[in-house]
C-alpha positions as CSV (number, residue, x, y, z in Angstrom):
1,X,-75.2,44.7,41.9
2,X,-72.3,42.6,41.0
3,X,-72.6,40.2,44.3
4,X,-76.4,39.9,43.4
5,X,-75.8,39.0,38.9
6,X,-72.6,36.6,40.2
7,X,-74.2,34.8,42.7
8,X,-77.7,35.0,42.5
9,X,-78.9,35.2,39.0
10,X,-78.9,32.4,37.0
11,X,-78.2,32.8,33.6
12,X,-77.7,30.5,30.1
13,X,-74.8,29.8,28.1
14,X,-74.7,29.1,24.6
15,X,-73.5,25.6,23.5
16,X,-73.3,25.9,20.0
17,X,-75.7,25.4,17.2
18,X,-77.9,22.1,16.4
19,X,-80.5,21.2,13.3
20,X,-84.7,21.3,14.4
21,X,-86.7,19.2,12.6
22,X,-87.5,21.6,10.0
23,X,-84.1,21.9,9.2
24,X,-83.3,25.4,10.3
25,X,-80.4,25.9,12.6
26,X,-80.7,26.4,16.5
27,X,-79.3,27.7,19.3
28,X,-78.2,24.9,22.1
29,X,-78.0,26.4,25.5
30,X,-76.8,24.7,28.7
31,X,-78.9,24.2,31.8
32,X,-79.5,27.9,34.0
33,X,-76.6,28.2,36.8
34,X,-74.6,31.4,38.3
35,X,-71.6,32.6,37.5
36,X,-70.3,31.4,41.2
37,X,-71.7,27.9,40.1
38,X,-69.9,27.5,37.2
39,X,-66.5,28.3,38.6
40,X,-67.2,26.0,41.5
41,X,-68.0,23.2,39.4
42,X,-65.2,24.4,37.0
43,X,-62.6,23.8,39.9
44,X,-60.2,25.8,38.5
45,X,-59.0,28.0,42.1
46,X,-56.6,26.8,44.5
47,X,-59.0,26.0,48.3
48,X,-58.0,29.3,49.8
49,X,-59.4,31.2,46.8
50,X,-62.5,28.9,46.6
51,X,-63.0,29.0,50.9
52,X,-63.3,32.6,50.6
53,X,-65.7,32.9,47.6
54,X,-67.6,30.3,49.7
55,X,-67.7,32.6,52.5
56,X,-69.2,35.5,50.7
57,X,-71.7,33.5,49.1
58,X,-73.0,32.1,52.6
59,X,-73.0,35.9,54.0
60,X,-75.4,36.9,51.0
61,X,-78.5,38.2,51.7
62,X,-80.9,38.2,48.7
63,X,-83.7,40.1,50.3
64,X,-81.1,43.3,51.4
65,X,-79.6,43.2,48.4
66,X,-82.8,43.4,46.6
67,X,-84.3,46.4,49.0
68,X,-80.8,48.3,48.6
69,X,-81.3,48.4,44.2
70,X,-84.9,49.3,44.9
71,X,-83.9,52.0,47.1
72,X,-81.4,53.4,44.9
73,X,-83.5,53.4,41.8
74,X,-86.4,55.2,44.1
75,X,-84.2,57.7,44.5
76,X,-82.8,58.0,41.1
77,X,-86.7,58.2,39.7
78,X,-87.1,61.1,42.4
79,X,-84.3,63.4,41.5
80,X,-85.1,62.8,38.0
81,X,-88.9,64.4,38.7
82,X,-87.4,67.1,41.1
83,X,-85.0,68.1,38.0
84,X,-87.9,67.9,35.5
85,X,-89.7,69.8,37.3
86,X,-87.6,72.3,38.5
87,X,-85.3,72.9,35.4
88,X,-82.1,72.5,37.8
89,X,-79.4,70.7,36.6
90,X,-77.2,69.6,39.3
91,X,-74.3,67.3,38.3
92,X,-72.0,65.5,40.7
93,X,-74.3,64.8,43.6
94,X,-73.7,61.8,45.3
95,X,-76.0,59.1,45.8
96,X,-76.0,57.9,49.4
């Protein structure tokens, strides 16, 4: 989940505040980017650090990634039903 938000999400940052026409105040955001874009642009890690943050970017897979959360929450929705309907309250269980 964390490999997928860092590196694959793009989100926006707010700026600060500006005036609209109407004079109200508004939010300024920046353009959309990833976390791993902004501290690549930032420049801020010595080359060994930034090398291997490079590497697990190239290794991501966004489909597998994507088909592993589904699968999880599938089977998070299920047990929820089976406890539902059963009135079994089983605590503890992993989740393979």
């Amino acid at each position: 989940m964390n490999l997928r938000k860092n590196h694959l999400l793009p989100m926006v940052k707010a700026n600060g505040y500006g005036t609209a026409r109407s004079g109200r105040r508004k939010r300024t955001y920046d353009r959309p980017r990833t976390a791993y874009q902004r501290i690549v642009n930032l420049e801020a890690m010595d080359p060994e650090h930034a090398e291997a943050l490079a590497g697990i970017h190239r290794d991501l897979n966004p489909a597998a990634i994507t088909r592993r959360i589904n699968a999880i929450q599938n089977q998070l929705i299920n047990r929820a039903k089976m406890r539902a309907q059963s009135g079994d309250a089983v605590f503890g269980e992993q989740i393979s």
